[in-house]
C-alpha positions as CSV (number, residue, x, y, z in Angstrom):
1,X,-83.8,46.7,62.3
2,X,-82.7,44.1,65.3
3,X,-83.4,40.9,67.1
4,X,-84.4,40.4,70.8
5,X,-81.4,40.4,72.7
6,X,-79.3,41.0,69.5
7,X,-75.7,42.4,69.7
8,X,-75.7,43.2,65.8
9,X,-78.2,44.0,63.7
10,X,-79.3,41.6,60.9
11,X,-77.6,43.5,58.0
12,X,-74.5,43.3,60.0
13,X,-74.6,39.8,60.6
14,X,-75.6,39.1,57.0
15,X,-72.5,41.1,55.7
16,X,-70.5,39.9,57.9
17,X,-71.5,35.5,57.4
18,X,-71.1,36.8,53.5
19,X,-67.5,38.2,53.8
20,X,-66.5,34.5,55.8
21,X,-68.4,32.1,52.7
22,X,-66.5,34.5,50.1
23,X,-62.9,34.9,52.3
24,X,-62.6,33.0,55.2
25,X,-60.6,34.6,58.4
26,X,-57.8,36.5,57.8
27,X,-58.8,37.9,53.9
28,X,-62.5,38.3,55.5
29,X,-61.1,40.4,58.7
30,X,-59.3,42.3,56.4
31,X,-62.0,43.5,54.0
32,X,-64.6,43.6,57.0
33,X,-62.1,46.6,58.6
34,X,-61.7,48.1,55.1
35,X,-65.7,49.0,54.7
36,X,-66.0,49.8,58.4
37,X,-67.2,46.5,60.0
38,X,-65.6,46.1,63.4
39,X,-65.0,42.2,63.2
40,X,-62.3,39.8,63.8
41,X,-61.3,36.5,62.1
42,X,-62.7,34.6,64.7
43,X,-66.0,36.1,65.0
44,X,-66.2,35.7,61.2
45,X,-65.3,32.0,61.4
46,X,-67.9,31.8,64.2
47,X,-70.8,33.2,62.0
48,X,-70.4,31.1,59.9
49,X,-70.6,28.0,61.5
50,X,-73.3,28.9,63.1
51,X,-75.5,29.0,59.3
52,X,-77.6,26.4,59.1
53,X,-77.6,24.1,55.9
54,X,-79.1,25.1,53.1
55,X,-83.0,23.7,52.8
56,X,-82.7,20.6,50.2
57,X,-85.6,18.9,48.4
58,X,-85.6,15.4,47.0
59,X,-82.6,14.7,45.3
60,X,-83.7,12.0,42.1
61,X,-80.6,12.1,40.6
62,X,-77.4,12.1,42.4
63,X,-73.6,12.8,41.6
64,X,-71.0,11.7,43.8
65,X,-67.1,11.9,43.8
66,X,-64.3,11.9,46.1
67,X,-62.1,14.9,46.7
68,X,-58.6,15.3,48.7
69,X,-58.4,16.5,52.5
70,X,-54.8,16.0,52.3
71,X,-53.5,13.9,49.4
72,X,-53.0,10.5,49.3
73,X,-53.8,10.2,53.1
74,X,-57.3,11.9,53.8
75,X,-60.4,12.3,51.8
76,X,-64.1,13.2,51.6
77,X,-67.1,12.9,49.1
78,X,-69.1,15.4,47.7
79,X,-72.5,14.8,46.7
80,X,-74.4,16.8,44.4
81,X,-78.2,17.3,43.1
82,X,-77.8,17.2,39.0
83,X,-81.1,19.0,38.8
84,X,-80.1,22.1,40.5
85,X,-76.3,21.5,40.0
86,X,-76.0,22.2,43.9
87,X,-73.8,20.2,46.2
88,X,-76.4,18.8,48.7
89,X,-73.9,16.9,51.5
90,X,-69.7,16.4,51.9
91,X,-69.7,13.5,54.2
92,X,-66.6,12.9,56.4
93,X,-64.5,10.2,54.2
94,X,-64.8,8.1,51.0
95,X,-66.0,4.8,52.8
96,X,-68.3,1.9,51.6
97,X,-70.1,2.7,55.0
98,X,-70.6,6.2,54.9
99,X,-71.7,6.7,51.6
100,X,-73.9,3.9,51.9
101,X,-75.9,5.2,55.3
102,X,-76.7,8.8,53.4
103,X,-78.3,6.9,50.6
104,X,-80.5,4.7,52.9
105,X,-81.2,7.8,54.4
106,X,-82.3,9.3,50.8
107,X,-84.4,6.5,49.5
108,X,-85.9,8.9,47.0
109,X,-83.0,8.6,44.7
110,X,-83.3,6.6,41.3
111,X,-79.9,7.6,39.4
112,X,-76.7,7.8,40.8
113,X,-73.4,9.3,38.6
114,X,-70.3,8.6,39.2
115,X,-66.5,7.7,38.1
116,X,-65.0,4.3,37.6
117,X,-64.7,3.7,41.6
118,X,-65.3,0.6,42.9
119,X,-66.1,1.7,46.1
120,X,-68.7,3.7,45.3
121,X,-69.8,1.4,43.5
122,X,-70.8,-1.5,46.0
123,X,-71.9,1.7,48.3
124,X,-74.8,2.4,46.0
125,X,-75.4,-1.4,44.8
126,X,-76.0,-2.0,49.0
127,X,-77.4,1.4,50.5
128,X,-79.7,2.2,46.9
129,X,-80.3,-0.5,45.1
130,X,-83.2,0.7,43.5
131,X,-80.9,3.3,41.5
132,X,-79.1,3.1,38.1
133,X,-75.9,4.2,38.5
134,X,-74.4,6.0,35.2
135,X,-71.0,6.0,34.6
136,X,-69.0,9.8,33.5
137,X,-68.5,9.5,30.0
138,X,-65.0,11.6,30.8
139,X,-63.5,8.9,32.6
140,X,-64.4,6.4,29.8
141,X,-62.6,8.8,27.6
142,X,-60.1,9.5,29.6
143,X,-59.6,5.2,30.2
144,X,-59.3,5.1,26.2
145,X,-57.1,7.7,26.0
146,X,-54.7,5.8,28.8
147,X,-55.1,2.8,26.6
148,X,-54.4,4.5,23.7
149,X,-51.1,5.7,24.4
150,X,-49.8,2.7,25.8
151,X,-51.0,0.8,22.4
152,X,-49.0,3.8,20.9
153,X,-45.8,3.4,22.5
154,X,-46.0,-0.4,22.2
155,X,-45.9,0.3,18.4
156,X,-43.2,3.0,18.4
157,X,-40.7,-0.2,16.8
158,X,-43.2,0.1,13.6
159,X,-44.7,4.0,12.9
160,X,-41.2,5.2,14.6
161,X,-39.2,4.0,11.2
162,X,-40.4,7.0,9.1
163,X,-38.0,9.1,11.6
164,X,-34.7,8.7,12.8
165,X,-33.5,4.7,13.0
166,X,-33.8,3.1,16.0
167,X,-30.3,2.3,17.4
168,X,-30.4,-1.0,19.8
169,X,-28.1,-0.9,22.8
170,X,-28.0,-2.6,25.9
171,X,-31.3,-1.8,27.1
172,X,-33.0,-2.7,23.9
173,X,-31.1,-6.6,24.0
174,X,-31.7,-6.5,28.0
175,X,-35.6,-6.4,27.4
176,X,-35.5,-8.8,24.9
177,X,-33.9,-11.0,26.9
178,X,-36.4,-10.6,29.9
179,X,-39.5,-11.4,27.4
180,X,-37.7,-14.7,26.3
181,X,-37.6,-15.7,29.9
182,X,-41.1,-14.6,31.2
183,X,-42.8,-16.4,28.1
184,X,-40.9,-19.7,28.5
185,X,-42.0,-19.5,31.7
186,X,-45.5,-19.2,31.3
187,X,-45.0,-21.9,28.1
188,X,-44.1,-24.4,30.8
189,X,-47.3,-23.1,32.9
190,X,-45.7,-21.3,35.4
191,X,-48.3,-18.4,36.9
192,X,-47.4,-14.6,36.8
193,X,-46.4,-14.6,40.5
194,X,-44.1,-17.4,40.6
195,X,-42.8,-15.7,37.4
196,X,-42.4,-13.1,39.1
197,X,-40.6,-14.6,42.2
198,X,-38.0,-16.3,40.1
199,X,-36.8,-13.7,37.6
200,X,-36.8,-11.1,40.4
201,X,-39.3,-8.8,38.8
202,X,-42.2,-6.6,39.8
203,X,-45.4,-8.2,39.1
204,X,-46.8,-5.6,37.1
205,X,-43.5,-5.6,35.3
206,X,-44.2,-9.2,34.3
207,X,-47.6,-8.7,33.6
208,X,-46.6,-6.1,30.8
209,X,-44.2,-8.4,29.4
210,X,-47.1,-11.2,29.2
211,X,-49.4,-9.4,27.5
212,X,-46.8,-8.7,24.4
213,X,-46.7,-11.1,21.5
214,X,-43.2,-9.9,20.2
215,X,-40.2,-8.4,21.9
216,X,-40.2,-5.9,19.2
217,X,-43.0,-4.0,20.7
218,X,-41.1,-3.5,24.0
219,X,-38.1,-1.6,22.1
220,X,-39.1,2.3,22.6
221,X,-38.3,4.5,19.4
222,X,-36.1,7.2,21.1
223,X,-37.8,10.6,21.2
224,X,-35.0,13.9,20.9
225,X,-35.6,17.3,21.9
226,X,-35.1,20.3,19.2
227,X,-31.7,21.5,18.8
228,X,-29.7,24.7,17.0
229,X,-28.9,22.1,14.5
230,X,-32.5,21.5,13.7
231,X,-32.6,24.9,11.0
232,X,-29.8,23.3,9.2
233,X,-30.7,19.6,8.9
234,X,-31.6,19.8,4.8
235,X,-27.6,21.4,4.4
236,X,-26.2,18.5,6.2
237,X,-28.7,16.2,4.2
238,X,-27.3,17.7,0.7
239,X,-23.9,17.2,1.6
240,X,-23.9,14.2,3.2
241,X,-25.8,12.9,0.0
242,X,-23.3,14.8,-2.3
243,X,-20.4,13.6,-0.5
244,X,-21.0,10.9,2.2
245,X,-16.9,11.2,3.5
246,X,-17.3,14.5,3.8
247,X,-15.6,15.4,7.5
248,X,-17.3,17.0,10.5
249,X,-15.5,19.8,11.2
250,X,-15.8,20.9,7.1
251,X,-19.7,21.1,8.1
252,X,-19.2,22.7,11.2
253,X,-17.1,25.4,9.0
254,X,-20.1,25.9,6.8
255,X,-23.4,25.6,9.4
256,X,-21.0,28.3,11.1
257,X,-21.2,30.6,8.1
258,X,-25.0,30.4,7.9
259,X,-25.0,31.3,11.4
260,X,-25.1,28.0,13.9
261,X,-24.3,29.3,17.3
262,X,-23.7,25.4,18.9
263,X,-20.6,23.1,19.3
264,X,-19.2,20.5,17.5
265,X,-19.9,18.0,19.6
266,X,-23.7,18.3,19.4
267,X,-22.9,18.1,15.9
268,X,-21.3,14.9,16.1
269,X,-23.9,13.9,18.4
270,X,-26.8,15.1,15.8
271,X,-25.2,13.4,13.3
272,X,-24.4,10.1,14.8
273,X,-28.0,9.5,15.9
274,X,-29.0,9.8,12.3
275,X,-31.0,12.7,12.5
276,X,-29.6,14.6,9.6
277,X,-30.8,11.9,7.1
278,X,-34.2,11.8,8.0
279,X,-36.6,13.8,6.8
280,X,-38.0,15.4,10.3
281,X,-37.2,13.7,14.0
282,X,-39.4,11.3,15.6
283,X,-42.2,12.8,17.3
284,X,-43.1,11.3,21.0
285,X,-45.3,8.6,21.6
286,X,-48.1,10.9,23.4
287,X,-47.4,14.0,20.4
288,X,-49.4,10.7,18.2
289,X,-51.4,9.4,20.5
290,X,-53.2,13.1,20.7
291,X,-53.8,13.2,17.5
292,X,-55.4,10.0,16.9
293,X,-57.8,11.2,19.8
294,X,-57.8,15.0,18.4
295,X,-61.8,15.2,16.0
296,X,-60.1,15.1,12.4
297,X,-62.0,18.3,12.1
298,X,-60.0,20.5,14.7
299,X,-57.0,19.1,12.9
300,X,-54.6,21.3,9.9
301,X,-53.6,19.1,6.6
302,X,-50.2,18.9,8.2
303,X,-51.3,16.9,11.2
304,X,-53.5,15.0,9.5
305,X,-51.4,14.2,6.7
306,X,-48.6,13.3,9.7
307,X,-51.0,11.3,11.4
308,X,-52.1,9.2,8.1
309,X,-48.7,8.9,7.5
310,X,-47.3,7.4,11.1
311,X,-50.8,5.0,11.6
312,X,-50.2,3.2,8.2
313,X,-47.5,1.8,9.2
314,X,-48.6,-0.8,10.5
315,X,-52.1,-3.1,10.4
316,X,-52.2,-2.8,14.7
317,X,-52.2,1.3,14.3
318,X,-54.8,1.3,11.3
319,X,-57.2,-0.9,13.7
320,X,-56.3,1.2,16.9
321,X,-57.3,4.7,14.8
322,X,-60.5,2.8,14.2
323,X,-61.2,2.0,17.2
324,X,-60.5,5.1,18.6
325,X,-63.0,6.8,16.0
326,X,-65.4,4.5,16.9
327,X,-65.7,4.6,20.4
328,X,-65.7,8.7,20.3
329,X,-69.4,8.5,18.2
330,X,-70.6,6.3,21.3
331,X,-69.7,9.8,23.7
332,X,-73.1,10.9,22.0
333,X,-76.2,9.5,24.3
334,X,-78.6,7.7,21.9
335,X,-80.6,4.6,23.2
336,X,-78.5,3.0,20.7
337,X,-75.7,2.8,21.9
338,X,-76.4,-0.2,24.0
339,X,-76.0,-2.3,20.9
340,X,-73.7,-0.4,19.4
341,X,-71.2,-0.9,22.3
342,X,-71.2,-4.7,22.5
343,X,-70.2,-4.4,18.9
344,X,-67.3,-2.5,19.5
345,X,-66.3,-4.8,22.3
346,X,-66.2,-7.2,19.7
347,X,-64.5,-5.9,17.0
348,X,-61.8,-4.5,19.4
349,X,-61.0,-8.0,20.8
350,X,-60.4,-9.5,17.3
351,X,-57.9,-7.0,17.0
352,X,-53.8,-7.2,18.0
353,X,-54.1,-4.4,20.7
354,X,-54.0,-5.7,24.3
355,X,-54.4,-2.7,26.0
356,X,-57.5,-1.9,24.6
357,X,-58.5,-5.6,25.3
358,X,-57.3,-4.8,29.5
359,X,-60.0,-1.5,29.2
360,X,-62.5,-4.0,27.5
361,X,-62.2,-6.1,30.2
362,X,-62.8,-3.1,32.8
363,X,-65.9,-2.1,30.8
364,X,-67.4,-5.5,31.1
365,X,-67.0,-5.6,35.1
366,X,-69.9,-2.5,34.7
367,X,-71.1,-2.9,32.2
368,X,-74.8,-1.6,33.4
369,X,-73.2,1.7,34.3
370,X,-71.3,2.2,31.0
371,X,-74.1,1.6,29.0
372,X,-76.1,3.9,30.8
373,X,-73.5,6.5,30.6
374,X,-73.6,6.1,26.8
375,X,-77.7,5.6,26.6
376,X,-78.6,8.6,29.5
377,X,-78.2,12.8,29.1
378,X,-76.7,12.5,32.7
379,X,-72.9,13.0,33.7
380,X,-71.0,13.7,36.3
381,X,-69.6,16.7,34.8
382,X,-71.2,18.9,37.8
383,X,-69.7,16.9,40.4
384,X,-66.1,17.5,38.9
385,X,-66.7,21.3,38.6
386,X,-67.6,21.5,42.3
387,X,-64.5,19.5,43.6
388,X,-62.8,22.2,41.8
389,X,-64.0,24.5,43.2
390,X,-63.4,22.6,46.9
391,X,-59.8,22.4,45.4
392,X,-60.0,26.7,45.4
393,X,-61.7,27.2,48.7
394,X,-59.2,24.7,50.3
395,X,-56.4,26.7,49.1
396,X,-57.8,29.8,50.4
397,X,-58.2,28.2,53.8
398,X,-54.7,27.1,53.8
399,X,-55.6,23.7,55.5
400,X,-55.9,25.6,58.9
401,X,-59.6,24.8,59.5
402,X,-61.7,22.2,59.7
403,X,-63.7,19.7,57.6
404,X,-67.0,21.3,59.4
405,X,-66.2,25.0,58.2
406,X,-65.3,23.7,54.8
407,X,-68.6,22.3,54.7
408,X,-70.5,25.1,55.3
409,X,-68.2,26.9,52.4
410,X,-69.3,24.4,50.3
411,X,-72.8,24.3,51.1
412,X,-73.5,28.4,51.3
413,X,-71.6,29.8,48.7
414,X,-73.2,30.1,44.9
């Protein structure tokens, strides 16, 4: 019934640390009053601080991430036991040092998961070296996919000519001009950064331009929004074909009649861009991109006709949908995959793509936690699901309380 000394009785003080985990101050307070708990913000606050942590066993296998105290300036790591799915510590900040003292202080773990941070990294090569750190298969994904699209977008020059015709203005001839410049540069051996210094460019700017074998793959296919001409593109197309000196304002006269509602002067612009003669408009670089990563199964005949259609034009596409394919059958854990992956390395640096060859290169600086990540059952997908959830509590709190009270949120609440 009570405690020696106690001002509340157990069951109060159990209802009352619950309403905190669940609502915090202010949303706790209120509910408290509305079921006849006499109990302020601050006593709830209070309560809850004052839990201890939950009892933890062992943790074997680890997953760690990072998570935002306020973004882009502050931020903290989660770590979480993948056996129970439980978050068992959030230390302070997202240092070498501190990560690296918890796992000397847990010798008893043997796998580590984690995302492609370098950090964390060298924190668990120095502080447990005896574990085997397995890399999220998500973020490999997710690393293709980046790839992908920038392959994509390189190519737009080629696939792009089934759509509208790419018109070159100044941009287009001003890009050509700055690959010309960076690679007779680098023909006389000059280095990225001096490159860099001379033409007045942004390093990574020059870097992109390096990596490009042709200035054609720098020319962007231009991507239009629909418009209330769309619904009458095939009339223009028949009478433009019928009668190519037909005028503007005669079609305007007759899209008017089947009941266009816009101006002439988005039919001149329509029309002048070449968009009535084609057969459909130019879809966006990242429309393809998703669905060369999209399962061919979860796709209708249209978009897999489209997507057929747009990757044959050109060798570099047909070798980047391969690779694509590829890769995805690796996401499936099998001991195999080892081998399997070195292959792939292979056959996707004897292709034309040099984005994929940049996230080749990133795969071979861990390459131990890679292939684990496609030879293990264990991800980090845990991990992510509980920085969401941080994410929700934090919002809750409204950034007015501290790292130790979202702690103990963490920690106590299912």
């Amino acid at each position: 019934m009570t405690t020696p000394h106690g001002r509340a009785t157990p069951a109060w003080q159990n209802m009352v640390v619950r309403i905190g985990l669940a609502l915090a101050g202010r949303a706790g307070a209120r509910l408290a009053a509305a079921i006849g708990l006499n109990c302020g913000r601050d006593t709830l606050l209070r309560r809850v601080r004052a839990q201890p942590d939950p009892p933890r066993g062992e943790v074997t296998v680890a997953g760690v991430d990072d998570f935002a105290l306020r973004k882009r300036l502050r931020y903290a790591t989660v770590l979480v036991d993948m056996h129970t799915r439980r978050p068992v510590d959030v230390l302070t900040d997202r240092r070498i040092g501190t990560t690296q003292a918890w796992l000397r202080d847990h010798p008893e773990v043997q796998v580590v998961c984690r995302d492609g941070s370098a950090a964390y990294a060298e924190a668990i090569n120095t502080g447990a070296p005896q574990a085997s750190q397995v890399s999220d298969r998500w973020h490999l994904w997710k690393g293709l996919s980046d790839a992908t699209l920038k392959e994509v977008a390189t190519h737009s020059n080629y696939w792009a000519k089934t759509g509208p015709p790419i018109r070159e203005g100044r941009r287009a001839a001003t890009t050509r001009e700055r690959w010309h410049h960076v690679h007779d540069l680098l023909d006389r051996g000059v280095g990225l950064l001096e490159c860099a210094r001379r033409l007045n460019l942004a390093l990574n700017t020059v870097k992109r331009y390096a990596r490009i074998t042709e200035p054609e793959r720098l020319v962007r296919a231009p991507v239009y929004r629909p418009t209330l001409v769309d619904p009458y593109r095939e009339h223009l197309r028949r009478r433009r074909a019928a009668d190519p000196a037909v005028a503007v304002t005669q079609l305007l006269k007759e899209i008017k009649a089947l009941g266009y509602q816009g101006s002439a002067n988005l039919l001149v612009r329509y029309i002048n861009q070449g968009r009535a003669e084609n057969d459909r408009s130019s879809i966006s670089p990242r429309r393809l991109t998703s669905l060369i990563l999209t399962h061919p199964e979860h796709l209708t005949d249209t978009q897999r006709h489209l997507r057929d259609e747009l990757t044959s034009a050109c060798p570099e596409m047909i070798d980047l949908g391969d690779a694509v394919r590829s890769f995805a059958d690796l996401l499936t854990p099998n001991p195999g995959n080892a081998t399997r992956l070195r292959e792939w390395i292979t056959a996707v640096r004897s292709y034309d793509l040099p984005y994929l060859h940049s996230f080749t290169r990133g795969l071979d600086k861990d390459t131990a936690a890679v292939t684990a990540g496609l030879t293990l059952p264990y991800s980090n997908g845990p991990t992510e699901g509980h920085v969401n959830r941080i994410k929700m509590i934090k919002r809750q709190m409204y950034g007015r309380a501290g790292l130790d009270l979202l702690r103990k949120r963490v920690l106590l609440t299912n």
